[in-house]
C-alpha atoms as one frame of an Amber mdcrd trajectory, in Angstrom:
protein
  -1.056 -24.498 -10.262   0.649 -24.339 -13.241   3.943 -22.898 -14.271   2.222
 -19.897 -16.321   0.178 -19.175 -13.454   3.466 -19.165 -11.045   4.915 -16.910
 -13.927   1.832 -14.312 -14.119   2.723 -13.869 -10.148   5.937 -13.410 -10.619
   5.031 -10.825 -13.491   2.426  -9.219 -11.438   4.759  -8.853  -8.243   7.931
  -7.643 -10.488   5.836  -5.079 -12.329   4.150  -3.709  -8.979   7.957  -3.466
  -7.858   8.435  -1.324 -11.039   5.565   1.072 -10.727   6.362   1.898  -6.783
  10.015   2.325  -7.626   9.155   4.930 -10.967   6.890   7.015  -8.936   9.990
   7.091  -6.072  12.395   8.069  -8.715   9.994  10.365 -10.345   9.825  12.342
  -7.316  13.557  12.569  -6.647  13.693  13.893 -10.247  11.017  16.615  -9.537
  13.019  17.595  -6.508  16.142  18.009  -8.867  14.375  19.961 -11.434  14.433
  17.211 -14.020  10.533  17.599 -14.951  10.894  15.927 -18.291  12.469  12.440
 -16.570  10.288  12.675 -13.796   7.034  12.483 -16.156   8.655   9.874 -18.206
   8.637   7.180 -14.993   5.857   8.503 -14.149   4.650   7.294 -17.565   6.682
   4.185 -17.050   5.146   3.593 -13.725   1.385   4.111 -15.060   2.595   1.503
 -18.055   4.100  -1.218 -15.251   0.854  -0.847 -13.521  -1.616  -1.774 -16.660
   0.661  -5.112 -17.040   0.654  -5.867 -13.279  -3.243  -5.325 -13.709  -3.290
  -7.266 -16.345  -1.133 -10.372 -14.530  -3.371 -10.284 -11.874  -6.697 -10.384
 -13.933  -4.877 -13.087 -16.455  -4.132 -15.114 -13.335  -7.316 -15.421 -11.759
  -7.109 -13.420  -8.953  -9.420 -10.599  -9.093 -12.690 -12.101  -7.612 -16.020
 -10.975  -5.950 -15.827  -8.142  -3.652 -16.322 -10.356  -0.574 -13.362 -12.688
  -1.664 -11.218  -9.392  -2.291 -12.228  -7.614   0.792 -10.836 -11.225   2.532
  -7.891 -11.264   0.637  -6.925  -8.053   1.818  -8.257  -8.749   5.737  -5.820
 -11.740   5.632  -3.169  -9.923   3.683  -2.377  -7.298   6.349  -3.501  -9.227
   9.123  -0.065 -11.711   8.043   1.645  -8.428   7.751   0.030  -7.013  11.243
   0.966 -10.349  13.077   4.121 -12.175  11.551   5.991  -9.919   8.575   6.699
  -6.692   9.947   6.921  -7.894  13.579   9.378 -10.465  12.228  11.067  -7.358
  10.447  11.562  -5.132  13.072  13.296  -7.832  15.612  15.699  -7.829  12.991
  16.343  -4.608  12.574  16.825  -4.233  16.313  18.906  -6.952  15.930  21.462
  -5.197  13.428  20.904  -1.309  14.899  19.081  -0.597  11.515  17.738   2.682
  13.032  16.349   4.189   9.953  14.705   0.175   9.082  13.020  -0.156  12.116
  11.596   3.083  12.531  10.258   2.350   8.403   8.734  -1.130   9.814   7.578
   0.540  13.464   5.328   2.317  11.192   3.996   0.330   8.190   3.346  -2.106
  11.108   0.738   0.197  12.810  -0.557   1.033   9.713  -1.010  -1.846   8.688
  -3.540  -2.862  11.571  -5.573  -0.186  10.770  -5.640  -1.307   7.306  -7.036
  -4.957   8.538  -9.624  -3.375  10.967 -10.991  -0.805   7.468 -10.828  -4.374
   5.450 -13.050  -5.664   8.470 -15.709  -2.950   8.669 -15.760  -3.032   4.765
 -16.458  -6.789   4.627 -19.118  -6.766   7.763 -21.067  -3.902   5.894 -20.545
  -5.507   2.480 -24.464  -5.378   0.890 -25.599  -2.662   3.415 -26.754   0.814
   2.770 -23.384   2.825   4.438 -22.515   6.333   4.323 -20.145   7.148   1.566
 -16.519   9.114   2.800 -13.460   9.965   1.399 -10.026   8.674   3.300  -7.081
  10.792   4.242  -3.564   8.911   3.976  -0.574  10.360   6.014   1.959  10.885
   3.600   4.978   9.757   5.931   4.032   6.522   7.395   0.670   5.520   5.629
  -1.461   5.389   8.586  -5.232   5.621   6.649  -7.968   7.762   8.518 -11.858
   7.768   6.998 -14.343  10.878   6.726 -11.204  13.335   7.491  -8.183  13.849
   8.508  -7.162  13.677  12.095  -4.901  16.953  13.652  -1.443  14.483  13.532
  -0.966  11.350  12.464  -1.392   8.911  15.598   1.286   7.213  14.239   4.227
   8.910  13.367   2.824  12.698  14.262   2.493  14.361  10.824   0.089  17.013
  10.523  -3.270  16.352   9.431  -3.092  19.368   6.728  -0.273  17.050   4.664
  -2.531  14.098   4.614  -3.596  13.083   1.411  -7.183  13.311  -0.010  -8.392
   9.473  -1.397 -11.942   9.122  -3.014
């Protein structure tokens, strides 16, 4: 690869990092009454995510569906089997309560996100029912068709999971 490619990564992972952190920081500015800043990173954050887009596209790695749907299978299976499990010994490690419990749960969400990537890619080219997705807004666990009663992951009520269609 070549150094501009290495660079468009880069780009693309710094300006992801940008739009998750605006939308944070717009919310803690809602929740202080500061409407005006929030909706300015939120405009930020929309910005950061047309140049991430962009990286990714420029770089080559936006492909077929199949390759995507792979991409993504593989993605959170590494995350499933070696990141966050690697993650969380640490955190036990150091007593990073609040860490652990944040890794306990992308972890388990992040299996269910490999098994959706699975069924997506085995049905790829099929006739399949068409459903909406419900996301738990605490730990991320991702449920199709509707929303369960609580989150089997981390117990949140079904009625604060979000809508995704």
């Amino acid at each position: 690869m070549t150094k501009s490619y290495d660079n468009l990564k880069a780009a693309f992972a710094g300006e992801s990092q940008a739009n998750r952190r605006y939308l944070a920081f717009a919310e803690k500015a809602d929740t202080e009454g500061f409407v005006q800043v929030a909706r300015l990173f939120r405009a930020a954050a929309a910005a950061e995510t047309v140049h991430a887009l962009t990286h990714l596209r420029t770089a080559g790695d936006v492909k077929s569906t199949t390759e995507n749907l792979q991409v993504a299978v593989d993605g959170e299976h590494y995350e499933a089997v070696t990141m966050y499990p690697d993650f969380i010994k640490q955190a036990e490690a150091e007593g990073e309560k609040k860490a652990l419990n944040s890794f306990r749960w992308a972890l388990e969400a992040e299996k269910g996100h490999e098994q959706l990537y699975k069924e997506a890619l085995a049905s790829l080219g099929t006739t399949t029912e068409e459903y909406d997705y419900y996301v738990c807004p605490v730990c991320g666990h991702t449920h199709p068709r509707n929303a369960p009663d609580k989150c089997p992951v981390c117990g949140t009520p079904g009625t604060r999971f979000q809508k995704v269609h």
